[in-house]
C-alpha positions as CSV (number, residue, x, y, z in Angstrom):
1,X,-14.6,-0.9,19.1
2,X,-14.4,-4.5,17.2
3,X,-16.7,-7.3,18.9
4,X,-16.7,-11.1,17.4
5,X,-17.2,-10.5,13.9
6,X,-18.8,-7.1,14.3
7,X,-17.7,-3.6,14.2
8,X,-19.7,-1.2,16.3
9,X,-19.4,2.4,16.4
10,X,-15.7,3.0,16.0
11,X,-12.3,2.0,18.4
12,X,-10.8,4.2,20.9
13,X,-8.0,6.6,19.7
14,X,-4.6,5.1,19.4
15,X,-1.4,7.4,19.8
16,X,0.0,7.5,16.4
17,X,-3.2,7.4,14.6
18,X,-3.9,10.6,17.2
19,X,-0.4,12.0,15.9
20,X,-1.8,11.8,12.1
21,X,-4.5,12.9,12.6
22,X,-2.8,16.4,14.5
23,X,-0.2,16.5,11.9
24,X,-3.4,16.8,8.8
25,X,-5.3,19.3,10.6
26,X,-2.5,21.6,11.8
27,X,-1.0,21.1,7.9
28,X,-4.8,22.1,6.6
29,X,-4.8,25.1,8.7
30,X,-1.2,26.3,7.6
31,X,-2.8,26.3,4.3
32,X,-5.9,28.7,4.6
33,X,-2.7,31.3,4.4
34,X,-0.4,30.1,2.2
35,X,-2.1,27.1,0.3
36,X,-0.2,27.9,-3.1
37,X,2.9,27.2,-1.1
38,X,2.4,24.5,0.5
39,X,1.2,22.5,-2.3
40,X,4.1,23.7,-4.2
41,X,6.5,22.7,-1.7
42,X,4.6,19.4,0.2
43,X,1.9,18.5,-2.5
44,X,3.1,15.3,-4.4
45,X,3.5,16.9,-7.9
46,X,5.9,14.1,-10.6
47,X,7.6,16.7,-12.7
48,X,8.5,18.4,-9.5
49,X,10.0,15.3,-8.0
50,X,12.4,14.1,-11.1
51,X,13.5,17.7,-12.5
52,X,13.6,19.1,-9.1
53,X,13.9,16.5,-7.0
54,X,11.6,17.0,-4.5
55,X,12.3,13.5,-3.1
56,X,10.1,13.9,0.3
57,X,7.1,14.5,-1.5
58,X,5.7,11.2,-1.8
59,X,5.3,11.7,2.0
60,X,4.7,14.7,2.6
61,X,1.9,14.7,0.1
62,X,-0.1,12.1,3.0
63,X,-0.7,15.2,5.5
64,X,-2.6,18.0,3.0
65,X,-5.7,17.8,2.0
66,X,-7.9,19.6,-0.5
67,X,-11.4,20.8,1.6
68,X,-12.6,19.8,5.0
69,X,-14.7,16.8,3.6
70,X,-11.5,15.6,1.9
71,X,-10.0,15.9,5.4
72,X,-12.9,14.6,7.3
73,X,-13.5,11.1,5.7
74,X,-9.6,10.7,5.3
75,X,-9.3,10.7,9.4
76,X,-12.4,8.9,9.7
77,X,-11.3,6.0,7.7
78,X,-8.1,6.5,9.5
79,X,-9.3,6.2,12.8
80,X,-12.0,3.2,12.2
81,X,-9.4,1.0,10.0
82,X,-6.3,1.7,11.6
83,X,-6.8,2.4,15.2
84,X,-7.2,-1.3,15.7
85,X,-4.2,-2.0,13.5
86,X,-1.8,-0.2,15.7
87,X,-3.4,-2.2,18.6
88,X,-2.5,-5.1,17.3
89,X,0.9,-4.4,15.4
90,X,2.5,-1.4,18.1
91,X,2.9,1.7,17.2
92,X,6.2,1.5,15.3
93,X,5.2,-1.0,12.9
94,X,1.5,0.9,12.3
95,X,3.3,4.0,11.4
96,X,5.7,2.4,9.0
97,X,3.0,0.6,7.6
98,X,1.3,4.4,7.2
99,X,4.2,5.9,5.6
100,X,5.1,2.4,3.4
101,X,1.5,2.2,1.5
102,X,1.7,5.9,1.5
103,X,4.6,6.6,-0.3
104,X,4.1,3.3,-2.4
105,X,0.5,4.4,-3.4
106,X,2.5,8.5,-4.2
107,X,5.0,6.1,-6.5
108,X,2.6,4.4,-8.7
109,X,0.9,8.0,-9.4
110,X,4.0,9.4,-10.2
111,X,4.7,6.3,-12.5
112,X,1.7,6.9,-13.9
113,X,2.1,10.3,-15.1
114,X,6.1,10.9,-14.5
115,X,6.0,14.3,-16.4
116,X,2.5,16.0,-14.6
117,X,2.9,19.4,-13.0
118,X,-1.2,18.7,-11.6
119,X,-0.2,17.6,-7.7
120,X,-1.8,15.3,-6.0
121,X,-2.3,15.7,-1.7
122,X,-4.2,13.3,0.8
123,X,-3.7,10.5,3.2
124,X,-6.2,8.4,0.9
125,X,-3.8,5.9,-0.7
126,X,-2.3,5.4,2.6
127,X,-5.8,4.8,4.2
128,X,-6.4,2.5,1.1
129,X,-3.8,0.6,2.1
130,X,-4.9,0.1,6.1
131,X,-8.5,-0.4,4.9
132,X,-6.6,-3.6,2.3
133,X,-4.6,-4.5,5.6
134,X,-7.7,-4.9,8.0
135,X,-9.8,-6.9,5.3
136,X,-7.3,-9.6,5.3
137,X,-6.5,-9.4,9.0
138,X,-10.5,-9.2,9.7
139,X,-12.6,-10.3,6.5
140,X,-15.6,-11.4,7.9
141,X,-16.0,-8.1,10.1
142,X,-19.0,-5.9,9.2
143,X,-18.8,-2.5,8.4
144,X,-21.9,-0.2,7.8
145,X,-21.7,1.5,4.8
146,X,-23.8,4.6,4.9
147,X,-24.1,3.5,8.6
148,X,-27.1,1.3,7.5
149,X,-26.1,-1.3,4.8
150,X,-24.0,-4.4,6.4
151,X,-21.1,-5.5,4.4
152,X,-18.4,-7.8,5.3
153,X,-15.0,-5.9,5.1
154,X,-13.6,-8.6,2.6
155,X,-16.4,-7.6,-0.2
156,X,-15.7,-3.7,0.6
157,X,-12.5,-3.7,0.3
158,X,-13.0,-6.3,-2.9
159,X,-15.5,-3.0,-4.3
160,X,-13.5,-0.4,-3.4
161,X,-10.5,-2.0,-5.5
162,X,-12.6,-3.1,-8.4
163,X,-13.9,0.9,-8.4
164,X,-9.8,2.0,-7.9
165,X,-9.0,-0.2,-11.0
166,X,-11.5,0.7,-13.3
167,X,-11.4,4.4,-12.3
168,X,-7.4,4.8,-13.1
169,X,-7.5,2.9,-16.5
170,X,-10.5,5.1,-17.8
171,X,-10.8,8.3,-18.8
172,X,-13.0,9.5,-16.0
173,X,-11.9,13.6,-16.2
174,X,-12.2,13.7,-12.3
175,X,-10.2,15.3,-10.1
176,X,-9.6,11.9,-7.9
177,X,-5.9,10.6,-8.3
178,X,-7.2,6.5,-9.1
179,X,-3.2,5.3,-9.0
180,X,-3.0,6.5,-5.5
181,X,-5.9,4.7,-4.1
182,X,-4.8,1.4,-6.2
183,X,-0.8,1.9,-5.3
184,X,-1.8,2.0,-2.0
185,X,-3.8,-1.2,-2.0
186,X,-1.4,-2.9,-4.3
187,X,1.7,-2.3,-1.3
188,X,-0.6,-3.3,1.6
189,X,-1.2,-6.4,-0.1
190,X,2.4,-6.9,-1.3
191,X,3.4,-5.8,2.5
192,X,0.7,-8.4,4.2
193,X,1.7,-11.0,2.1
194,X,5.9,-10.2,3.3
195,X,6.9,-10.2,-0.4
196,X,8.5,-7.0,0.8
197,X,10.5,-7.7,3.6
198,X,14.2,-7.9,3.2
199,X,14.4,-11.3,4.6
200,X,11.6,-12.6,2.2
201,X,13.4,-10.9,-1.0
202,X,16.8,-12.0,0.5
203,X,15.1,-15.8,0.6
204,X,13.6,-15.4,-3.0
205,X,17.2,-14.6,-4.1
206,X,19.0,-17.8,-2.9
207,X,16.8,-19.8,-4.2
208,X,17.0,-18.7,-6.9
209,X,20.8,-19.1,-7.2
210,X,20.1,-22.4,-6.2
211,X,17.9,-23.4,-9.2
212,X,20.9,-21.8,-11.1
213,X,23.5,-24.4,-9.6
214,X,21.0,-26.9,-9.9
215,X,20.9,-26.5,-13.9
216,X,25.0,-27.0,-13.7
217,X,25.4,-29.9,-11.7
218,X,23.8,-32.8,-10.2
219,X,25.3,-35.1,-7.5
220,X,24.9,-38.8,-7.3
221,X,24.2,-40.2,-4.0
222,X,27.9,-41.3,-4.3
223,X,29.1,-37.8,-4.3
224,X,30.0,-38.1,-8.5
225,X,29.7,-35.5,-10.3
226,X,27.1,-35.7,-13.4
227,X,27.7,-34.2,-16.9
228,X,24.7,-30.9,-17.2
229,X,22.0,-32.9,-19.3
230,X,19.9,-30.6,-21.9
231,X,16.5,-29.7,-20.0
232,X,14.4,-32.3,-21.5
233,X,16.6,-35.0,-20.5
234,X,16.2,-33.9,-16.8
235,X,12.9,-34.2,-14.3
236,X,14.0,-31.9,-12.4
237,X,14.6,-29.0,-14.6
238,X,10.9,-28.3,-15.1
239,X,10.0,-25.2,-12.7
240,X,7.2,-26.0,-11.1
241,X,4.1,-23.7,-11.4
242,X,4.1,-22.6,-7.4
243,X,7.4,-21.5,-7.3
244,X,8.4,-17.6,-8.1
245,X,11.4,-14.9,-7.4
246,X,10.9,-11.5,-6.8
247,X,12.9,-8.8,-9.2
């Protein structure tokens, strides 16, 4: 559990990181019999998804994993990042979270390569995407890395993108899907920032309209309306560098 700026060991269990973390290991045991199968059928594979379309891939994808190390340091990150997460933000909002990074990290692989049949499983872009989420909640924490070297989350998490970046625009050969891991970075940000909620996109859009109208017509302070002036005859028109709409 968190103390001050320090993280010790690790938080207690929270209920829907416990739920996760039930859901991968029952779904890695289903496939020591019938692995072929269930990566067919769960795996995140593009071509799969736009001939086929196996729209509930990109989250299904979150609860297979390849080996039991795969498995192992997905949960742990799950349960030292996001335990404290759902602490904070309830359960409901921690496992939409989960399933919103997730899915947005599966997206951005799949955009990546639209027509590969090569499928990609984990619950890495997703944990990507809490690990983004607690180093701007908590970015002077320390976390261990090796369990010996203290770094403050804000520079980890700065590494580990850097690394995502770099490793999905190069030609690496590995069997690591890069897009995932930066996807699911790239939507916790996005997500943190509220640039994705309705209300915040809704907002964006008005004003918008408003800069729109503002190009049309101009009121005097008597309430007379004034003839549109070309752009460089007006002030106002200029848009000024902080403000932005979101497509």
């Amino acid at each position: 559990m968190a103390y001050g700026r320090y993280l010790t060991i690790g938080p207690s269990l929270t209920p829907t990181v416990k739920y996760i973390v039930i859901a991968c290991v029952i779904a890695f045991l289903a496939q020591i019999p019938a692995e072929q199968a269930m990566v067919y059928y769960f795996g995140l594979t593009p071509y799969l998804v736009i001939s086929q379309l196996f729209i509930w891939q990109p989250f299904s994808y979150l609860f297979l994993h390849a080996t039991f190390l795969h498995l192992l340091f997905n949960m742990f990150g799950l349960w030292m990042f996001g335990a404290e997460l759902e602490r904070y933000w309830g359960s409901r909002k921690f496992l939409g979270f989960f399933f919103f990074t997730g899915a947005g990290a599966g997206m951005l692989s799949l955009l990546a390569h639209p027509a590969s049949p090569i499928p990609t499983i984990g619950a890495s872009g997703a944990v990507y995407g809490i690990l983004m989420a607690y180093g701007m909640m908590f970015p002077d924490r320390l976390v261990y890395v090796s369990f010996l070297i203290p770094v403050k989350v804000k520079y980890f998490v700065a590494i580990l993108g850097a690394i995502a970046f770099l490793s999905a625009f190069s030609s690496t050969g590995t069997a690591v899907d890069h897009f995932a891991h930066l996807g699911g970075m790239a939507f916790a940000f996005l997500y943190m920032k509220g640039w994705t909620s309705p209300g915040r996109i809704r907002e964006s859009y008005y004003k918008w309209r408003l800069r729109r109208m503002e190009k049309r017509f101009r009121v005097y302070e008597g309430g007379r309306r004034e003839r549109p002036r070309p752009p460089y005859s007006n002030p106002r028109s200029k848009r000024k560098e902080d403000d932005f709409w979101i497509n």
